[in-house]
MOPAC internal coordinates of N, CA, C and O (Angstrom, degrees):
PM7 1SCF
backbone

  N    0.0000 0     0.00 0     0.00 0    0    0    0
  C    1.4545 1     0.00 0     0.00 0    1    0    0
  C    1.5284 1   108.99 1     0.00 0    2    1    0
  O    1.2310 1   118.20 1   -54.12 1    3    2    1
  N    1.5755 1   121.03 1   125.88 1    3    2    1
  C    1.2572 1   124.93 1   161.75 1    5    3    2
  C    1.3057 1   122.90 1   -62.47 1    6    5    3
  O    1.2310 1   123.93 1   -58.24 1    7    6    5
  N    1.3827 1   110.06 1   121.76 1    7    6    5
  C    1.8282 1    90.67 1   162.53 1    9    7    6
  C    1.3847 1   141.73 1  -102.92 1   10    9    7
  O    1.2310 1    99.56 1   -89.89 1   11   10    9
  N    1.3434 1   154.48 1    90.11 1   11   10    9
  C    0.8899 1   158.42 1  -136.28 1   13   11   10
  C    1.5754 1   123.78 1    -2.46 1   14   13   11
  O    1.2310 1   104.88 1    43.49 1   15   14   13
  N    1.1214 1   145.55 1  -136.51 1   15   14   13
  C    1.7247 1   123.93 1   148.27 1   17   15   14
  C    1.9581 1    78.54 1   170.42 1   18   17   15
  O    1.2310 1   116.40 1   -70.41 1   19   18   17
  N    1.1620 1   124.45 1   109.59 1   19   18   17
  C    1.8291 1   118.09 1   170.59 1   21   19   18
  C    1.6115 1   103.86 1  -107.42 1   22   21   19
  O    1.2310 1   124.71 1   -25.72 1   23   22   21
  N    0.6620 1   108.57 1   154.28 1   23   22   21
  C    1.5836 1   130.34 1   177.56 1   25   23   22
  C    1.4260 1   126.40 1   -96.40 1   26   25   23
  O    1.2310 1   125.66 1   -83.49 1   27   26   25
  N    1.5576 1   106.73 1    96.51 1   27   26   25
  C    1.9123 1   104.25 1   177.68 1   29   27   26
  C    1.2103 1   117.04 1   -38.93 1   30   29   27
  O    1.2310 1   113.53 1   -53.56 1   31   30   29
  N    1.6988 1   129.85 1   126.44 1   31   30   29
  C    1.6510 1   108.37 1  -178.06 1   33   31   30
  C    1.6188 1    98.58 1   -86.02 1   34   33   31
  O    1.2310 1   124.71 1  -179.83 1   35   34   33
  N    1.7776 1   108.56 1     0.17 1   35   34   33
  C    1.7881 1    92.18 1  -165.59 1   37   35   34
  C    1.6738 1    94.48 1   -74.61 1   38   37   35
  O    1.2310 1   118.34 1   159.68 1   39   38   37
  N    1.1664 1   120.78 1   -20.32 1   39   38   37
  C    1.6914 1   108.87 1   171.81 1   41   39   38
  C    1.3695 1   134.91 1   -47.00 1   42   41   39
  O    1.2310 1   130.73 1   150.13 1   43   42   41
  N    1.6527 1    96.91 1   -29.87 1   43   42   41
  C    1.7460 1   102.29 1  -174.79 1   45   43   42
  C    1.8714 1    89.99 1  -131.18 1   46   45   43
  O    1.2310 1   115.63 1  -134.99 1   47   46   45
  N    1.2742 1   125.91 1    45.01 1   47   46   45
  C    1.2931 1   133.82 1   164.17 1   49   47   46
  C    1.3699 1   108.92 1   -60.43 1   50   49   47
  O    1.2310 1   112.71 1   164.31 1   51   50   49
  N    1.4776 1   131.37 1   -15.69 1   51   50   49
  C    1.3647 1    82.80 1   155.89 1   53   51   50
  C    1.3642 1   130.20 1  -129.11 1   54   53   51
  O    1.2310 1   130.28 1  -171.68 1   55   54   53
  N    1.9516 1    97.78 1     8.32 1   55   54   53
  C    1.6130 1    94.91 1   147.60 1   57   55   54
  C    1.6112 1   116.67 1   -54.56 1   58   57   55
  O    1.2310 1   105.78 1   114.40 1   59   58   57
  N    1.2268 1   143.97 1   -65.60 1   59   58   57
  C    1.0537 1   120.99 1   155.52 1   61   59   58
  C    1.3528 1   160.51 1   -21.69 1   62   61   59
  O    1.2310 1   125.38 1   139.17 1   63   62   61
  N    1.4251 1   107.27 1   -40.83 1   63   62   61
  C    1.6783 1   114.59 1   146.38 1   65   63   62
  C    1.5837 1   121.30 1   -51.64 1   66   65   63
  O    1.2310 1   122.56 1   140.45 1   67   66   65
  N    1.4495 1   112.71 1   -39.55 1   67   66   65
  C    1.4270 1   113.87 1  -179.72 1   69   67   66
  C    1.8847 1   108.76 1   -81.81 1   70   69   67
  O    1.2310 1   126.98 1   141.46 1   71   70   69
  N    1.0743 1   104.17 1   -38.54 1   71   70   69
  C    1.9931 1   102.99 1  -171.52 1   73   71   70
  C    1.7605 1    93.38 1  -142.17 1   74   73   71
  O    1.2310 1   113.50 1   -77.94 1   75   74   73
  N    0.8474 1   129.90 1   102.06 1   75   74   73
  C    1.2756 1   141.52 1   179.16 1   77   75   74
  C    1.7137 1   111.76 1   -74.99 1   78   77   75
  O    1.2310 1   133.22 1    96.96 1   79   78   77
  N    0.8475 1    92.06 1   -83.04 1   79   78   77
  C    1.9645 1   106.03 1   161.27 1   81   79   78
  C    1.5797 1   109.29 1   -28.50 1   82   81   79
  O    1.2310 1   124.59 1   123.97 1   83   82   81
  N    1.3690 1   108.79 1   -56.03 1   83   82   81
  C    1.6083 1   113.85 1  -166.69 1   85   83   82
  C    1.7948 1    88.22 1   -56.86 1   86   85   83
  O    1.2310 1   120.31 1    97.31 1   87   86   85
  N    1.3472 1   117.02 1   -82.69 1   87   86   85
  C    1.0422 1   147.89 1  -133.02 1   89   87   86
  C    1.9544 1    95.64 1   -64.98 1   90   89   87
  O    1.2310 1   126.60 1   155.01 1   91   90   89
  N    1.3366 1   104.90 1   -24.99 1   91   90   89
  C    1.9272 1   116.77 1   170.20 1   93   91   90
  C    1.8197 1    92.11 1   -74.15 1   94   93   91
  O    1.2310 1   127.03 1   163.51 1   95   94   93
  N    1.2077 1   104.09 1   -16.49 1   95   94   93
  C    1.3850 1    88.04 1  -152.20 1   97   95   94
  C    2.2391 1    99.00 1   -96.62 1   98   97   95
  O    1.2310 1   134.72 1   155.95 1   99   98   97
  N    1.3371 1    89.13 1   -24.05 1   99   98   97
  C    1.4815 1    91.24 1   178.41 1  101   99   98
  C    1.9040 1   105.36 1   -85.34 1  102  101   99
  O    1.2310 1   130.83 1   162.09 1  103  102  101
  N    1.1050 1    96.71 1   -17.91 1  103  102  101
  C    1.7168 1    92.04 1  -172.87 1  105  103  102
  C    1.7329 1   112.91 1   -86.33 1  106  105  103
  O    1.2310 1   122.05 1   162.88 1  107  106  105
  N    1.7328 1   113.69 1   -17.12 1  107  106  105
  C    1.2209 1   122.75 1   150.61 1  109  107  106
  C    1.5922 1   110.60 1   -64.24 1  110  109  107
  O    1.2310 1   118.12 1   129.25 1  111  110  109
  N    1.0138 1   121.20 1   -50.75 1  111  110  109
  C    1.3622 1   108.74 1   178.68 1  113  111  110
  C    1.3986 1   128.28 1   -63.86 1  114  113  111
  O    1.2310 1   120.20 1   156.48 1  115  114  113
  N    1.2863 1   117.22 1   -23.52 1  115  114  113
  C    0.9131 1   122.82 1  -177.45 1  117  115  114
  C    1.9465 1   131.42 1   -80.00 1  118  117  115
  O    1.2310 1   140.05 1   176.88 1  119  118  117
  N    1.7999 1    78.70 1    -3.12 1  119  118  117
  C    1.3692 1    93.72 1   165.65 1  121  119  118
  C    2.0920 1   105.76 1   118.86 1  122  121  119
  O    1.2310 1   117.01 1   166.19 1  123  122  121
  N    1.0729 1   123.29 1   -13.81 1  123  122  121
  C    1.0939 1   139.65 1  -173.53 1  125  123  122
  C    1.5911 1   115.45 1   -49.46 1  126  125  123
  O    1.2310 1   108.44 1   -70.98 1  127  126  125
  N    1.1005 1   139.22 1   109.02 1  127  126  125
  C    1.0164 1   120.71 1  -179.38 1  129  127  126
  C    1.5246 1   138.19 1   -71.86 1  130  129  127
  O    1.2310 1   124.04 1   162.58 1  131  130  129
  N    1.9718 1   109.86 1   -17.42 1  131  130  129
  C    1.1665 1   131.84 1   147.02 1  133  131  130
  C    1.4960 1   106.80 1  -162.34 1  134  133  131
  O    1.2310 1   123.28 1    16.49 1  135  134  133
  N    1.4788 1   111.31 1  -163.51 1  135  134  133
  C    1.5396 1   118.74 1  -176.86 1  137  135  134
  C    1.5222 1   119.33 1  -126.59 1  138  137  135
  O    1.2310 1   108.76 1   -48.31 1  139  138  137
  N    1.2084 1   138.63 1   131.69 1  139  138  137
  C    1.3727 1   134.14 1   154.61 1  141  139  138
  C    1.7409 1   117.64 1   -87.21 1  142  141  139
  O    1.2310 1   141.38 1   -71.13 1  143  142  141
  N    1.2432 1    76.10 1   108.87 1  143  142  141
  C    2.2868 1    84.20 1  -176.71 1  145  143  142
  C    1.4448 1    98.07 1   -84.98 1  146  145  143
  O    1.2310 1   123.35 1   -33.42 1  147  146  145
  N    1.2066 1   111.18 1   146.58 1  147  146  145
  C    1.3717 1   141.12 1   125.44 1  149  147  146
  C    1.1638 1   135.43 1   -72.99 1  150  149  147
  O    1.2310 1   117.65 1   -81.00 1  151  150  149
  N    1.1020 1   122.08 1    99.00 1  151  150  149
  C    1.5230 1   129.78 1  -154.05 1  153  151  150
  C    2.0009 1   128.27 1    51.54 1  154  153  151
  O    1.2310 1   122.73 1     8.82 1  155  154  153
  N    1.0099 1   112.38 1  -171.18 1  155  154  153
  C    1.4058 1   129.18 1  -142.67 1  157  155  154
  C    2.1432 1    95.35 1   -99.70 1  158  157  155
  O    1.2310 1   128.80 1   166.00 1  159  158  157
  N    0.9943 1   100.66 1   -14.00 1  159  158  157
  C    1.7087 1   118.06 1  -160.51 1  161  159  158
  C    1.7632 1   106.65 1    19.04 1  162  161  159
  O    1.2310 1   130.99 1  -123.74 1  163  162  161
  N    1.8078 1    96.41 1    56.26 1  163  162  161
  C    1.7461 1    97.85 1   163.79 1  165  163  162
  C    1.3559 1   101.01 1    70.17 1  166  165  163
  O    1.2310 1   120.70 1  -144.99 1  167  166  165
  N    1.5258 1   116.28 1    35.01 1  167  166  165
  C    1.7187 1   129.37 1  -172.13 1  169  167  166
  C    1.7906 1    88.73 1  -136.51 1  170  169  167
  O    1.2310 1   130.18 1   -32.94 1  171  170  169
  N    1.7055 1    97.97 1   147.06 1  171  170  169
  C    1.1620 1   105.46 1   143.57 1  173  171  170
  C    1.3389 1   137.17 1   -90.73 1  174  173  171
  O    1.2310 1   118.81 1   -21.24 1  175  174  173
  N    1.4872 1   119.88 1   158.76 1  175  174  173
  C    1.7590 1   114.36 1  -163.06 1  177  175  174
  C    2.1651 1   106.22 1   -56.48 1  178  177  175
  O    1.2310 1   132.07 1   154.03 1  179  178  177
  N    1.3410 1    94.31 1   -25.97 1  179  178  177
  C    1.5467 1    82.62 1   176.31 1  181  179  178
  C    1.3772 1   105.44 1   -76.64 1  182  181  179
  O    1.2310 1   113.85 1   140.89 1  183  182  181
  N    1.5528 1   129.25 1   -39.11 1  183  182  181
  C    1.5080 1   131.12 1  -160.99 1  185  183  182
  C    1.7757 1    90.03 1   -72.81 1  186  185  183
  O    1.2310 1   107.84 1  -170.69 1  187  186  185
  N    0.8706 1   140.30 1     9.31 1  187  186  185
  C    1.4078 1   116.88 1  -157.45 1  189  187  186
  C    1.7984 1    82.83 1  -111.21 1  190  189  187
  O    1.2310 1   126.74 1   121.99 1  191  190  189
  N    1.4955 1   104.64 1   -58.01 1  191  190  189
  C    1.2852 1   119.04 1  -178.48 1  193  191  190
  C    1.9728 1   130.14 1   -43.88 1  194  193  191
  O    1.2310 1   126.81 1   151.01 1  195  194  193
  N    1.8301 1   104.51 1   -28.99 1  195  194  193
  C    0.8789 1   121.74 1  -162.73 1  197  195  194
  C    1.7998 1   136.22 1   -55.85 1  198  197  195
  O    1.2310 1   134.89 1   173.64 1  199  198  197
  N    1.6241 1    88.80 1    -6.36 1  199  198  197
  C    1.6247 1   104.74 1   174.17 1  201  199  198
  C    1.3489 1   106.94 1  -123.77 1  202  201  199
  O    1.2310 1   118.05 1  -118.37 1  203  202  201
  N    1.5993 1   121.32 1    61.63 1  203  202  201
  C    1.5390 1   131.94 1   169.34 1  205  203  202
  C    1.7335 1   102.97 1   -63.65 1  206  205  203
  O    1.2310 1   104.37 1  -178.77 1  207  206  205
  N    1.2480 1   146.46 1     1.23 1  207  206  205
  C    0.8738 1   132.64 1  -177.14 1  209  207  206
  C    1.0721 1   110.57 1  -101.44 1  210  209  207
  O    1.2310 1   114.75 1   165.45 1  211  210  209
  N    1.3482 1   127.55 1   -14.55 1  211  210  209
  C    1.6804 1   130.56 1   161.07 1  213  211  210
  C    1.2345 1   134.78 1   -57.15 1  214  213  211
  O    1.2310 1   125.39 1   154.27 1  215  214  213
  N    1.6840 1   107.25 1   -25.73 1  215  214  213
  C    1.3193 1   129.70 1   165.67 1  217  215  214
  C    1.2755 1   142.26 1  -101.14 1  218  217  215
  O    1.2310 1   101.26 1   -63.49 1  219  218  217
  N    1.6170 1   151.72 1   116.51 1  219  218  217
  C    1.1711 1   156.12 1   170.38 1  221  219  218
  C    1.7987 1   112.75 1   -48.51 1  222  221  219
  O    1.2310 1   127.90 1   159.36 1  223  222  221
  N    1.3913 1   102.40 1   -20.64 1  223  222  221
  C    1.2015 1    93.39 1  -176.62 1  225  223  222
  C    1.8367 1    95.95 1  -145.37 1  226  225  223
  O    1.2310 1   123.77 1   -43.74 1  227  226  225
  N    1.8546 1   110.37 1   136.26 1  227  226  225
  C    1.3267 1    98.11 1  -174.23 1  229  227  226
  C    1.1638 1   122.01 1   -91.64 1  230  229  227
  O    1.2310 1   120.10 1   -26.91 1  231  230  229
  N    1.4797 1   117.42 1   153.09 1  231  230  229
  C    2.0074 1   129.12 1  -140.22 1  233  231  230
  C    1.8017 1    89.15 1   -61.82 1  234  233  231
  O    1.2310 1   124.92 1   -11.03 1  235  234  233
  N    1.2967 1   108.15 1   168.97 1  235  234  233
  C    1.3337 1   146.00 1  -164.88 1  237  235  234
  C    1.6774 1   111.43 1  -114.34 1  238  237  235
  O    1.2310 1   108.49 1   -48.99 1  239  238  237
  N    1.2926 1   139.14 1   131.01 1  239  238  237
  C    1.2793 1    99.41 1   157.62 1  241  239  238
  C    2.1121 1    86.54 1  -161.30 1  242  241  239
  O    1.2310 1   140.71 1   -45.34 1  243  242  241
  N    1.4152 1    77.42 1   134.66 1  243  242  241
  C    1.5367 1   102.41 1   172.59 1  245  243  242
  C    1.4591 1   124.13 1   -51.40 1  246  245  243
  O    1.2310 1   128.78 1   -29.48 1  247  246  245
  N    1.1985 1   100.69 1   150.52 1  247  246  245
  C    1.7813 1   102.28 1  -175.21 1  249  247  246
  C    1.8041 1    97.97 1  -158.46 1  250  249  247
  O    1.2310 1   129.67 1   -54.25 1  251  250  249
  N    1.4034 1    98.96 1   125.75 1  251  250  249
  C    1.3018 1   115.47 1   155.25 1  253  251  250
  C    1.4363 1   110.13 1   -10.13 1  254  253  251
  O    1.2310 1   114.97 1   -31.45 1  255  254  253
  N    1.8066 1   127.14 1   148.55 1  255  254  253
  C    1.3221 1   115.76 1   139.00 1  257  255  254
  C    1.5046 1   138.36 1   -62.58 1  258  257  255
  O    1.2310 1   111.69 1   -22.29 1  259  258  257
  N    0.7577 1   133.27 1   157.71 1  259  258  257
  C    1.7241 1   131.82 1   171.29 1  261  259  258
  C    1.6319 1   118.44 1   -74.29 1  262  261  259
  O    1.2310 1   119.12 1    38.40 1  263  262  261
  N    1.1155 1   119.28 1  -141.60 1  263  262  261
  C    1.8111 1   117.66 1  -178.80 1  265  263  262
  C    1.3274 1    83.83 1   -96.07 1  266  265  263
  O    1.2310 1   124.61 1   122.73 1  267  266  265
  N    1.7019 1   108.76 1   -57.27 1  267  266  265
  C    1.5098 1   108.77 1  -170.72 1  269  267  266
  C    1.5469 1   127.90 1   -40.13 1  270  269  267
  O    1.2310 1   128.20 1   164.05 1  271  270  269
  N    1.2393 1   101.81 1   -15.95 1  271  270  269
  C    1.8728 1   109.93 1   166.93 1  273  271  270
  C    2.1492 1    89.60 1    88.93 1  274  273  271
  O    1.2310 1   124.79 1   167.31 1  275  274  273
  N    1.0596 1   108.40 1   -12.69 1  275  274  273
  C    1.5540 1   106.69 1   175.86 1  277  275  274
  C    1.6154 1   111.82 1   -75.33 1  278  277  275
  O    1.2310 1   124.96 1   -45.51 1  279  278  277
  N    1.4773 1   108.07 1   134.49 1  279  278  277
  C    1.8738 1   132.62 1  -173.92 1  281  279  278
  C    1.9137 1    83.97 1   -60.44 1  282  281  279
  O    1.2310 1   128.64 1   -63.62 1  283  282  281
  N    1.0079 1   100.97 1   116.38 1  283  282  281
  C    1.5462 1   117.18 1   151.40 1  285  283  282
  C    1.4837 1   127.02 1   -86.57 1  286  285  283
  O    1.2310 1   131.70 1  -149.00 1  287  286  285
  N    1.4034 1    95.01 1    31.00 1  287  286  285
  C    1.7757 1    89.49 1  -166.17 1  289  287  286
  C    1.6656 1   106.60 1  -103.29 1  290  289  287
  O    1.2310 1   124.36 1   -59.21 1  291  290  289
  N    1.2558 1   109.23 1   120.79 1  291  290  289
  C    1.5526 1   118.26 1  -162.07 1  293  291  290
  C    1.5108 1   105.47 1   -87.49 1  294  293  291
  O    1.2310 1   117.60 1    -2.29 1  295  294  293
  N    1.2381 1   122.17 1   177.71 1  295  294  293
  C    1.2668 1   139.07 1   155.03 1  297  295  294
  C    1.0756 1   122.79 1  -107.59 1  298  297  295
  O    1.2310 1   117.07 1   -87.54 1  299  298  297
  N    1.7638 1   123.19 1    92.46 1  299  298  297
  C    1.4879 1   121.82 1   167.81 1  301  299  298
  C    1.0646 1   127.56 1   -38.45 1  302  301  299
  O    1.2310 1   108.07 1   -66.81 1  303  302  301
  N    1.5243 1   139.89 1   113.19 1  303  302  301
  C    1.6546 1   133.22 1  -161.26 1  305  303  302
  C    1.7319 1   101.56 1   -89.28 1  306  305  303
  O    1.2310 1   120.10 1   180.00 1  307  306  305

């Protein structure tokens, strides 16, 4: 059984800041099964999302806690 394997984008943050698209597009190739972002890289939450077909599993992305001390970290669908 394979197990999934996603790719931090804060590692290559700023290939991503510069070509966003490209840089989703080399980390699918590279074998990734999806990504957990850190932030938006000057994207909106739909633009970020917009190449779900690169991934087996859909991206991840971290979020601050709240007051409530509860993980705000969602699952991009």
């Amino acid at each position: 059984m394979k197990l999934p394997v996603a790719a931090q984008v804060y590692s290559v943050r700023e290939q991503a800041e510069a070509d966003f698209g490209g840089t989703m597009q080399q980390l699918a190739e590279m074998g990734y099964d999806g990504v957990e972002l850190a932030g938006l890289y000057g994207k909106s939450a739909g633009e970020t999302i917009m190449t779900p077909s690169l991934w087996t599993r859909p991206p991840m992305a971290g979020a601050p806690r709240g007051r409530s001390g509860r993980s705000r970290t969602p699952s991009i669908p």
